[in-house]
PyMOL Python script that loads the backbone (N, CA, C, O; Angstrom):
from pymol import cmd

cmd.read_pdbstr("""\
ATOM      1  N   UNK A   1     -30.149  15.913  12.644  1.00  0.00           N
ATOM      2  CA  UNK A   1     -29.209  15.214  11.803  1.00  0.00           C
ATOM      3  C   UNK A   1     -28.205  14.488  12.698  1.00  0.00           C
ATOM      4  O   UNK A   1     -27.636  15.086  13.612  1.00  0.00           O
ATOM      5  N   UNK A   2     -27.986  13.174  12.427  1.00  0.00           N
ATOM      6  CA  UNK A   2     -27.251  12.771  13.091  1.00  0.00           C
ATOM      7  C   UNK A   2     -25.662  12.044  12.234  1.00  0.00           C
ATOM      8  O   UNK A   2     -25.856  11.398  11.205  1.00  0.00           O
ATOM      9  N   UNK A   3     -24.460  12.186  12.652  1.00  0.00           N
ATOM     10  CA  UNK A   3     -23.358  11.770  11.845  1.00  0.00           C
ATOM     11  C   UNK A   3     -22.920  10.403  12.776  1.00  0.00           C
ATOM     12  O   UNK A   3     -23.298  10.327  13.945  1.00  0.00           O
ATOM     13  N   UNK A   4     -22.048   9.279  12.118  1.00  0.00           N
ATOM     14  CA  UNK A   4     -21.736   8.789  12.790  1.00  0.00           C
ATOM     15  C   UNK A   4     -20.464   8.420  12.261  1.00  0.00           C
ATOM     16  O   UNK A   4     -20.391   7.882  11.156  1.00  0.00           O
ATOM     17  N   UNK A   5     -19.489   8.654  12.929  1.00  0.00           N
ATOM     18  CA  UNK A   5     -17.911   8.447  12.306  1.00  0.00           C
ATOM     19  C   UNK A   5     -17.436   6.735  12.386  1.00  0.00           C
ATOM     20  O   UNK A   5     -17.820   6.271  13.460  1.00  0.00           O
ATOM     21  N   UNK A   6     -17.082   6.232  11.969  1.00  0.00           N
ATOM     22  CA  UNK A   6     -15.992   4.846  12.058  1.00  0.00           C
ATOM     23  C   UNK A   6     -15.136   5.102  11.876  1.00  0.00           C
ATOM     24  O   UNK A   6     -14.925   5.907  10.968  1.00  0.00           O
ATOM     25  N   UNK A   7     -14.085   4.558  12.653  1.00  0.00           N
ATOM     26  CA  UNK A   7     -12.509   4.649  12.843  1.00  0.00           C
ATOM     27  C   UNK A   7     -12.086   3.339  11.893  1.00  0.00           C
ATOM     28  O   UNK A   7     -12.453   2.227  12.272  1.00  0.00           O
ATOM     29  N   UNK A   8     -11.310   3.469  10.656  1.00  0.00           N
ATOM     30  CA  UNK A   8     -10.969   2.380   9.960  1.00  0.00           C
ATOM     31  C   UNK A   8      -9.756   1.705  11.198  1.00  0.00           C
ATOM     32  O   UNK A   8      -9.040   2.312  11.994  1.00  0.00           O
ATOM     33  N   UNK A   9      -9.874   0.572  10.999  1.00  0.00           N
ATOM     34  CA  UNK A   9      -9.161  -0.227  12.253  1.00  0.00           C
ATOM     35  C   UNK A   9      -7.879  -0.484  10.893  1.00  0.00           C
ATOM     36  O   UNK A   9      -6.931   0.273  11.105  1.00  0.00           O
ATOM     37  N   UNK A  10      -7.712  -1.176   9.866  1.00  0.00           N
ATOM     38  CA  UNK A  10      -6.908  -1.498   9.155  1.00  0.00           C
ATOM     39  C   UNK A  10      -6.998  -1.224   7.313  1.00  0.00           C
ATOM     40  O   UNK A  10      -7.985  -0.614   6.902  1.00  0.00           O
ATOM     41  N   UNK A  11      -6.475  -1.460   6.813  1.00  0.00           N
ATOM     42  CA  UNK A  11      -6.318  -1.486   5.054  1.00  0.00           C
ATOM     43  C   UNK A  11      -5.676  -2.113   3.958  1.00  0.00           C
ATOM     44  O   UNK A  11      -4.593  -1.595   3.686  1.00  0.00           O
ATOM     45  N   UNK A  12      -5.988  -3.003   3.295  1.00  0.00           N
ATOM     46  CA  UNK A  12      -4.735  -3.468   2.512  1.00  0.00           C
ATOM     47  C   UNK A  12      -4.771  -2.530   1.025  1.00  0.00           C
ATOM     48  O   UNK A  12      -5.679  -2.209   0.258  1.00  0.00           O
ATOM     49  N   UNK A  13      -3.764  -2.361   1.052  1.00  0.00           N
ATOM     50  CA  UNK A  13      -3.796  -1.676  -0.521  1.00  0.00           C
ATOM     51  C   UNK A  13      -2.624  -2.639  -1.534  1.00  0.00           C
ATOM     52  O   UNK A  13      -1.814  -3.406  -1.013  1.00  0.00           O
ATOM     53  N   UNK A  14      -2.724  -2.427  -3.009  1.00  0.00           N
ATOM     54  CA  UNK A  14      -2.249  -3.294  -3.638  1.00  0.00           C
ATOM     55  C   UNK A  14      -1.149  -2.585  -4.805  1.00  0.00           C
ATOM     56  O   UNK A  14      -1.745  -1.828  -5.571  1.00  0.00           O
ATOM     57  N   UNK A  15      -0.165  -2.662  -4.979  1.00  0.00           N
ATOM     58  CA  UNK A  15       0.296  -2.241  -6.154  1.00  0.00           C
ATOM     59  C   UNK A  15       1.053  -2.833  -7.179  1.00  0.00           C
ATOM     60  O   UNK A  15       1.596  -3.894  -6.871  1.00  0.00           O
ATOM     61  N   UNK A  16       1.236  -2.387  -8.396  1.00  0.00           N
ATOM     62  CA  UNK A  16       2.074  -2.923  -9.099  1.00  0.00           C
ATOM     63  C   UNK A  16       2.448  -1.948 -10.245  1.00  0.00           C
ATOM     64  O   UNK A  16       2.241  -0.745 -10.404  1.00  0.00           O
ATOM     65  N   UNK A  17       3.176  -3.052 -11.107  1.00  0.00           N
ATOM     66  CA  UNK A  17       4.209  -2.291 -12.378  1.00  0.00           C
ATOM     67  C   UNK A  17       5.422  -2.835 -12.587  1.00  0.00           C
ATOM     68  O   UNK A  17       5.608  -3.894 -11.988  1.00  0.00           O
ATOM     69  N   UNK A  18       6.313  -2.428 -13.261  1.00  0.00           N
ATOM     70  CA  UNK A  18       7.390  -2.601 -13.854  1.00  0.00           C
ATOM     71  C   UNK A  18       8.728  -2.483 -13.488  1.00  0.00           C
ATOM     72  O   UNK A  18       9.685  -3.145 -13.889  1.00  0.00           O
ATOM     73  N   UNK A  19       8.680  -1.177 -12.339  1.00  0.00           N
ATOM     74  CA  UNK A  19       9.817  -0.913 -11.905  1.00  0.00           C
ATOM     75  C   UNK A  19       9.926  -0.648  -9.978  1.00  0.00           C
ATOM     76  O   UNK A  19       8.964  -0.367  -9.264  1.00  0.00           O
ATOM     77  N   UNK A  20      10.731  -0.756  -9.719  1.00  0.00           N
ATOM     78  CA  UNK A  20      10.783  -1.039  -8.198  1.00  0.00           C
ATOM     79  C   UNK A  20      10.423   0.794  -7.429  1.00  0.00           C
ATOM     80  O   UNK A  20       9.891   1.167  -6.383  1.00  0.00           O
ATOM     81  N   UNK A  21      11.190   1.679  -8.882  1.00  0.00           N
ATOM     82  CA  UNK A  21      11.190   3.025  -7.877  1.00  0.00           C
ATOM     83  C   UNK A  21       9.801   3.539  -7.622  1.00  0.00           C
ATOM     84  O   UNK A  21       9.307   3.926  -6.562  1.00  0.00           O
ATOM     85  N   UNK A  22       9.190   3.445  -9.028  1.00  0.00           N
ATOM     86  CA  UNK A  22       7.777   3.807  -9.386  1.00  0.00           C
ATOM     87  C   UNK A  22       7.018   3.439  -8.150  1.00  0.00           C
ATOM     88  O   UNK A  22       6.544   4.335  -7.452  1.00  0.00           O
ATOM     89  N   UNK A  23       6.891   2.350  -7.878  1.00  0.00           N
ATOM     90  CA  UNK A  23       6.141   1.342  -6.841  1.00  0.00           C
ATOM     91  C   UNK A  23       6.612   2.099  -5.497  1.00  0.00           C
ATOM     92  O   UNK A  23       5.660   2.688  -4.983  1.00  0.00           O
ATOM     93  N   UNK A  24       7.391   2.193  -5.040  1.00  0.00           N
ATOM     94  CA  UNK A  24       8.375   2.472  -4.073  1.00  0.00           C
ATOM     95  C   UNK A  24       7.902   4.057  -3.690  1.00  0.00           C
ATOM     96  O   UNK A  24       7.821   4.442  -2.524  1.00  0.00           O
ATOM     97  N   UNK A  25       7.625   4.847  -4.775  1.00  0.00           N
ATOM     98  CA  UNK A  25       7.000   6.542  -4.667  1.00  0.00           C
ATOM     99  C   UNK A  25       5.332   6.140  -4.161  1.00  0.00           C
ATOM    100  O   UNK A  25       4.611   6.698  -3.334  1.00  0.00           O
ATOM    101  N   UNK A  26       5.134   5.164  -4.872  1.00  0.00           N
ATOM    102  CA  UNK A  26       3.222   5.398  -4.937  1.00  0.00           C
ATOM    103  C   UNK A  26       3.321   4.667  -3.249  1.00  0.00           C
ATOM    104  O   UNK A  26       2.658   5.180  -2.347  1.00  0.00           O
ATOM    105  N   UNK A  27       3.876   3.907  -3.082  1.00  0.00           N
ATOM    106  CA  UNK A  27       3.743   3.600  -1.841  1.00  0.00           C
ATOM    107  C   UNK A  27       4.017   4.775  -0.262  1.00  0.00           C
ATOM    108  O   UNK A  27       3.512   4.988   0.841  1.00  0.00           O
ATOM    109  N   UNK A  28       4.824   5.113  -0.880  1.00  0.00           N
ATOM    110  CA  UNK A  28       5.380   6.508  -0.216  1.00  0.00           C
ATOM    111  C   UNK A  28       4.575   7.906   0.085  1.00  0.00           C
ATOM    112  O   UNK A  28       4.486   8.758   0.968  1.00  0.00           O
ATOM    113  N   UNK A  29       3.996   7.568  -1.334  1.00  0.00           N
ATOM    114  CA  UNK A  29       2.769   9.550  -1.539  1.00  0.00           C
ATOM    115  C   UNK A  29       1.546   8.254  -0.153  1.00  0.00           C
ATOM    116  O   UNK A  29       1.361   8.665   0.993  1.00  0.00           O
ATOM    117  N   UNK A  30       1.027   7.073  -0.540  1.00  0.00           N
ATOM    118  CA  UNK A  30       0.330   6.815   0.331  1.00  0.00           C
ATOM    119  C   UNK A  30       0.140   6.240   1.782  1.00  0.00           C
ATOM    120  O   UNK A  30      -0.795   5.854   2.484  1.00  0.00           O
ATOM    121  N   UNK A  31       1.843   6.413   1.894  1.00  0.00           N
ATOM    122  CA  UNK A  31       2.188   6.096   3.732  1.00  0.00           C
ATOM    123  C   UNK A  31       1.650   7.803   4.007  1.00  0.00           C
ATOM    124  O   UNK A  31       0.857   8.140   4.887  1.00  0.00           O
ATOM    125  N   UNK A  32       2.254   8.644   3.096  1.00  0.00           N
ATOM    126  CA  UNK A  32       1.618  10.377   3.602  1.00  0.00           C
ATOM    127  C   UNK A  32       0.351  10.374   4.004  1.00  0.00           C
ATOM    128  O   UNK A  32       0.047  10.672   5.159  1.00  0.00           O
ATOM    129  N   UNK A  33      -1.002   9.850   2.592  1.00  0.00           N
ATOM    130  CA  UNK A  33      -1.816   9.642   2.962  1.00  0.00           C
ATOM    131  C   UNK A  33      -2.574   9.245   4.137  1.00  0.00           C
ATOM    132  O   UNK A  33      -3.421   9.896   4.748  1.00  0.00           O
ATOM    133  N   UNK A  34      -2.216   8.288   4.317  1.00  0.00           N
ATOM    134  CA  UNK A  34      -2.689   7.144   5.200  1.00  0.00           C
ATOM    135  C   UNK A  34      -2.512   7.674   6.971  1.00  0.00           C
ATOM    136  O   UNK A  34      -3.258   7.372   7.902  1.00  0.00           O
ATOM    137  N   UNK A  35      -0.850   8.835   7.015  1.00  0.00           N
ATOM    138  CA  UNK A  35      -0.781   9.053   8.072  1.00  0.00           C
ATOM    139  C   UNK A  35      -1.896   9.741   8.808  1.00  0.00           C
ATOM    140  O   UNK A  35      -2.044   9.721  10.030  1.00  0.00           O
ATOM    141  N   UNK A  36      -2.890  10.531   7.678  1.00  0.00           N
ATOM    142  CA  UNK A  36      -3.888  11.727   8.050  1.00  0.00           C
ATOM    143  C   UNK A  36      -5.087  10.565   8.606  1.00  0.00           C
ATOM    144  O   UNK A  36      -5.849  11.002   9.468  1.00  0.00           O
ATOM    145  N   UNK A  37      -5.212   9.685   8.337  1.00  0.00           N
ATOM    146  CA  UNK A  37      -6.283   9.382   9.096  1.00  0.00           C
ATOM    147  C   UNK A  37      -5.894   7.951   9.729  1.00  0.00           C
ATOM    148  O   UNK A  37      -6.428   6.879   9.447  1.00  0.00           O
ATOM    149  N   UNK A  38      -4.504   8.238  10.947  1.00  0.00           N
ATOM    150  CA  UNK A  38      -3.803   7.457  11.811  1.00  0.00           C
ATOM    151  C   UNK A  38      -3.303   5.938  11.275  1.00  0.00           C
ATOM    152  O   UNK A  38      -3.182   4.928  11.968  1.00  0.00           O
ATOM    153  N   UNK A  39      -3.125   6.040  10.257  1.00  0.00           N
ATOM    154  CA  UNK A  39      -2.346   4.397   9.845  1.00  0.00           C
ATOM    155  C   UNK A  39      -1.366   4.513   9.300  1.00  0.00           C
ATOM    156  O   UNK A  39      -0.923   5.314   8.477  1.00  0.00           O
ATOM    157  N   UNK A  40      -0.838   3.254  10.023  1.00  0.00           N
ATOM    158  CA  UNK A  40       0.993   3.175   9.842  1.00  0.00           C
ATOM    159  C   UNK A  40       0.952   2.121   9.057  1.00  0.00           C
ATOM    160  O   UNK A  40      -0.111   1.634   8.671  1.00  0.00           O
ATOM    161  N   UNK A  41       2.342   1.576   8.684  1.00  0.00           N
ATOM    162  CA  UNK A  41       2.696   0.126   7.487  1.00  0.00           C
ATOM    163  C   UNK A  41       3.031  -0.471   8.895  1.00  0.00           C
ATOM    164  O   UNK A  41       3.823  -0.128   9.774  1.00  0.00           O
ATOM    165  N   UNK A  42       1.714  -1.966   8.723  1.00  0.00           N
ATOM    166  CA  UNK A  42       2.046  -2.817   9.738  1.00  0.00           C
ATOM    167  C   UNK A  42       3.186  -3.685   9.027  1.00  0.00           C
ATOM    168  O   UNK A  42       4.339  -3.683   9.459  1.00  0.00           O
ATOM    169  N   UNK A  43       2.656  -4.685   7.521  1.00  0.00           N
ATOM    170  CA  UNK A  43       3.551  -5.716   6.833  1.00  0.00           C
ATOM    171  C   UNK A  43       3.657  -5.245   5.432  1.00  0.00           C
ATOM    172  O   UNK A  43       2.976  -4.262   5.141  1.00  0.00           O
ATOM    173  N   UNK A  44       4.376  -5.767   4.544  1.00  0.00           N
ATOM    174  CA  UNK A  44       4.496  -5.292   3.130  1.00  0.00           C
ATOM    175  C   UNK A  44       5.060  -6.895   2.853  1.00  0.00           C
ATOM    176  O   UNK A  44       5.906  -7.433   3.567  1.00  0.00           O
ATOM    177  N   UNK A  45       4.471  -7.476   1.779  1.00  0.00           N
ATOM    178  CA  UNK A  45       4.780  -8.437   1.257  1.00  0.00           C
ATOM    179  C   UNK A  45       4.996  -7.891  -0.479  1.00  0.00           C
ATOM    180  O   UNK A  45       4.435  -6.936  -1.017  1.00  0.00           O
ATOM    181  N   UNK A  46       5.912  -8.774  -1.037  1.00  0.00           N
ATOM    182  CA  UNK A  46       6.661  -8.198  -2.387  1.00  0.00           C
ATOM    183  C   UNK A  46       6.365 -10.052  -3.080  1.00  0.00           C
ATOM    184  O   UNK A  46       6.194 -11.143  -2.535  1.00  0.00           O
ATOM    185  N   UNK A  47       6.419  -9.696  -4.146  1.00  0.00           N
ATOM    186  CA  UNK A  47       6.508 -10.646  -5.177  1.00  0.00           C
ATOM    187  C   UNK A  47       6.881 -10.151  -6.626  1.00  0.00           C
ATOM    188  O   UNK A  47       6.519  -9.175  -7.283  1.00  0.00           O
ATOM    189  N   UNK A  48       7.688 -11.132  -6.857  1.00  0.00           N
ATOM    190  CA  UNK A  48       8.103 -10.595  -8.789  1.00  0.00           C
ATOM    191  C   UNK A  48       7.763 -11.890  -9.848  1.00  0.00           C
ATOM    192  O   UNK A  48       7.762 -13.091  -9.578  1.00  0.00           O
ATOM    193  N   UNK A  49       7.517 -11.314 -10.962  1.00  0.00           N
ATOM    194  CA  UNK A  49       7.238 -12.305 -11.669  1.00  0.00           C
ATOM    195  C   UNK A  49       8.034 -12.031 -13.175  1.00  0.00           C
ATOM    196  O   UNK A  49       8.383 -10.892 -13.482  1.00  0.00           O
ATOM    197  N   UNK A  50       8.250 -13.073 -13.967  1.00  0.00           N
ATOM    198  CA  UNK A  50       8.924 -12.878 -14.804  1.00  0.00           C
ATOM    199  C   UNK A  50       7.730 -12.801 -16.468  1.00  0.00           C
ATOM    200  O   UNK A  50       7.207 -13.853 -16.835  1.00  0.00           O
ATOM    201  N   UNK A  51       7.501 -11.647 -17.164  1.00  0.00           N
ATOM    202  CA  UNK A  51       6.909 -11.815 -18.243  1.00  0.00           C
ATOM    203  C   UNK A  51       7.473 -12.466 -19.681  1.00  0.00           C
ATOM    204  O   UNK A  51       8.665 -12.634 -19.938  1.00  0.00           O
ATOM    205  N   UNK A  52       6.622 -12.714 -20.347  1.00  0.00           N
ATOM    206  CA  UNK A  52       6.695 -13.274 -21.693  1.00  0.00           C
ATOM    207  C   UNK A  52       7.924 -12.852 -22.311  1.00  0.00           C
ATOM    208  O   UNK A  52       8.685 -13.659 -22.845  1.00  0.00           O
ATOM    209  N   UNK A  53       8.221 -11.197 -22.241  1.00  0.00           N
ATOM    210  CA  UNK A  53       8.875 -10.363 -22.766  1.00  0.00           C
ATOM    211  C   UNK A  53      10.505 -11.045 -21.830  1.00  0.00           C
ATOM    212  O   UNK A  53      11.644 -11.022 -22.297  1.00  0.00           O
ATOM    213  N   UNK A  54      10.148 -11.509 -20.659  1.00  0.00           N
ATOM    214  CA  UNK A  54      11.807 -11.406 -20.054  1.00  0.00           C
ATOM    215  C   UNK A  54      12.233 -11.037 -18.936  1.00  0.00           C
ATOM    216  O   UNK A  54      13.119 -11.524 -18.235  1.00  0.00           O
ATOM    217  N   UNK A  55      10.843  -9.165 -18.606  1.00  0.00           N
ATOM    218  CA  UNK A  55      11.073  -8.647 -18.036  1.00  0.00           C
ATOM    219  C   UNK A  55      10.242  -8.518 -16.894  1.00  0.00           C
ATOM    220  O   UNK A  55       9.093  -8.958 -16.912  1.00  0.00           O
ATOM    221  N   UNK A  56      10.767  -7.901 -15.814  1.00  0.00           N
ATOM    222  CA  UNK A  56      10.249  -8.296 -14.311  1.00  0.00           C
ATOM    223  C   UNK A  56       8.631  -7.383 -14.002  1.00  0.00           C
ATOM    224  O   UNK A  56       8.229  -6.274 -14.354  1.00  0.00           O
ATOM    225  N   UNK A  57       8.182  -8.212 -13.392  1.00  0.00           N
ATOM    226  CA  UNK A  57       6.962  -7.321 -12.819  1.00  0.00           C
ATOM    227  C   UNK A  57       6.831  -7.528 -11.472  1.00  0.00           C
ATOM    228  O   UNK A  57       6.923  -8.608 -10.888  1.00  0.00           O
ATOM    229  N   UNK A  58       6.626  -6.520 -11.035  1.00  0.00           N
ATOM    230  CA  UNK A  58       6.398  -6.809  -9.342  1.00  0.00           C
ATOM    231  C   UNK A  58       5.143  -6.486  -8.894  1.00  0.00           C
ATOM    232  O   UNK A  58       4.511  -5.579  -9.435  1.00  0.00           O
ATOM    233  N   UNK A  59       4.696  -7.124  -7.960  1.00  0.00           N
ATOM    234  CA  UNK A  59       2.994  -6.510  -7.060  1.00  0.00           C
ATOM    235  C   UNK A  59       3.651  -6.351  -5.735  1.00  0.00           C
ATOM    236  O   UNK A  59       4.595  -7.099  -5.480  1.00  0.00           O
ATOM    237  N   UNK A  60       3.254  -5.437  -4.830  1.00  0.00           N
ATOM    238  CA  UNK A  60       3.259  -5.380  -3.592  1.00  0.00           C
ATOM    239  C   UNK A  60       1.887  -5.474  -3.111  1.00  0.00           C
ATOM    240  O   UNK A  60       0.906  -5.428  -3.853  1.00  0.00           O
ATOM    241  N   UNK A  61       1.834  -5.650  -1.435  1.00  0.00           N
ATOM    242  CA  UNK A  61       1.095  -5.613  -0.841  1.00  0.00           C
ATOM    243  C   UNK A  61       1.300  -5.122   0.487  1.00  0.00           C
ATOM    244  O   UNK A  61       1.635  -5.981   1.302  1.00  0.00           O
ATOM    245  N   UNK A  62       1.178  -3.929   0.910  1.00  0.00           N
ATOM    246  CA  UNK A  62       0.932  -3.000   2.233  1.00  0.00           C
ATOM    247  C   UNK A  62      -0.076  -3.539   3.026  1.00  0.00           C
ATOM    248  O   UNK A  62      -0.904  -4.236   2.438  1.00  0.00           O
ATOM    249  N   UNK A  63      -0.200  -3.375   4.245  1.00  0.00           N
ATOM    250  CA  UNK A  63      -1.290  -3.825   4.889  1.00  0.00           C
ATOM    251  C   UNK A  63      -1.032  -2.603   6.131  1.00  0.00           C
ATOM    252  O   UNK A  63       0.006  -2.561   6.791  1.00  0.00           O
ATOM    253  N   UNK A  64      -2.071  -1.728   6.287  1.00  0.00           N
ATOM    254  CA  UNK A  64      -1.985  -0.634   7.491  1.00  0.00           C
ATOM    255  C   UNK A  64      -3.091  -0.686   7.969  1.00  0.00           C
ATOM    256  O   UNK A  64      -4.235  -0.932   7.585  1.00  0.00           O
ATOM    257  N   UNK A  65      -1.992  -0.098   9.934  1.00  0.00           N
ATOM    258  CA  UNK A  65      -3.112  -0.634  10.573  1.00  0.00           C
ATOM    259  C   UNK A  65      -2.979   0.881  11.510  1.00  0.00           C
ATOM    260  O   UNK A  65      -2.044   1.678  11.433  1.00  0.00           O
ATOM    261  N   UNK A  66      -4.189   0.995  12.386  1.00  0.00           N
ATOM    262  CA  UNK A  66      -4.272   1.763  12.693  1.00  0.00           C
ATOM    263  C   UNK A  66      -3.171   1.778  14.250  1.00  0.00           C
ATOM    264  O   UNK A  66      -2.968   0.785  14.950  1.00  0.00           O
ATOM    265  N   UNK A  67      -2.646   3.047  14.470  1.00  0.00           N
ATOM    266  CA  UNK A  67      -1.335   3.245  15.317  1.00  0.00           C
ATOM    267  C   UNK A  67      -2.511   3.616  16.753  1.00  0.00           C
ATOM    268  O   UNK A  67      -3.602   4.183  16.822  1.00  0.00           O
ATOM    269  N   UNK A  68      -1.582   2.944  17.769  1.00  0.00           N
ATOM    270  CA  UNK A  68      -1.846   2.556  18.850  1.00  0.00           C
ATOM    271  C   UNK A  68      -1.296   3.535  19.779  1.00  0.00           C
ATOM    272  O   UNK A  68      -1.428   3.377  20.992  1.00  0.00           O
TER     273      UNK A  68
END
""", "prot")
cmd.dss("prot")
cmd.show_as("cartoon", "prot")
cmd.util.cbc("prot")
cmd.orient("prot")
């Protein structure tokens, strides 16, 4: 039997919702994540948008890369 491991070199992950804290935790439980198999937050790009309703929506975007 043979295994063969790959080292993820990088990741973008994506989030969104309604409120900044919400976003702000999920990003957080998955910097924990992410530390276990060596990736750090290289960039984070933010955007908001305004809905029908009035009210704000935001997406982020994390991008981790593996620590050097």
């Amino acid at each position: 039997m043979n295994f063969q491991l790959d080292i993820i070199q990088d990741k973008v992950e994506f989030f969104e919702g309604e409120s900044l804290k919400t976003i702000e935790k999920k990003i957080s439980e998955q910097i924990e994540i992410n530390k276990g198999i060596l990736l750090s937050v290289h960039s984070v790009n933010h955007q908001t948008t305004l809905q029908e309703n009035g009210r704000p929506y935001h997406t982020v975007m994390v991008h981790f890369k593996i620590k050097k």
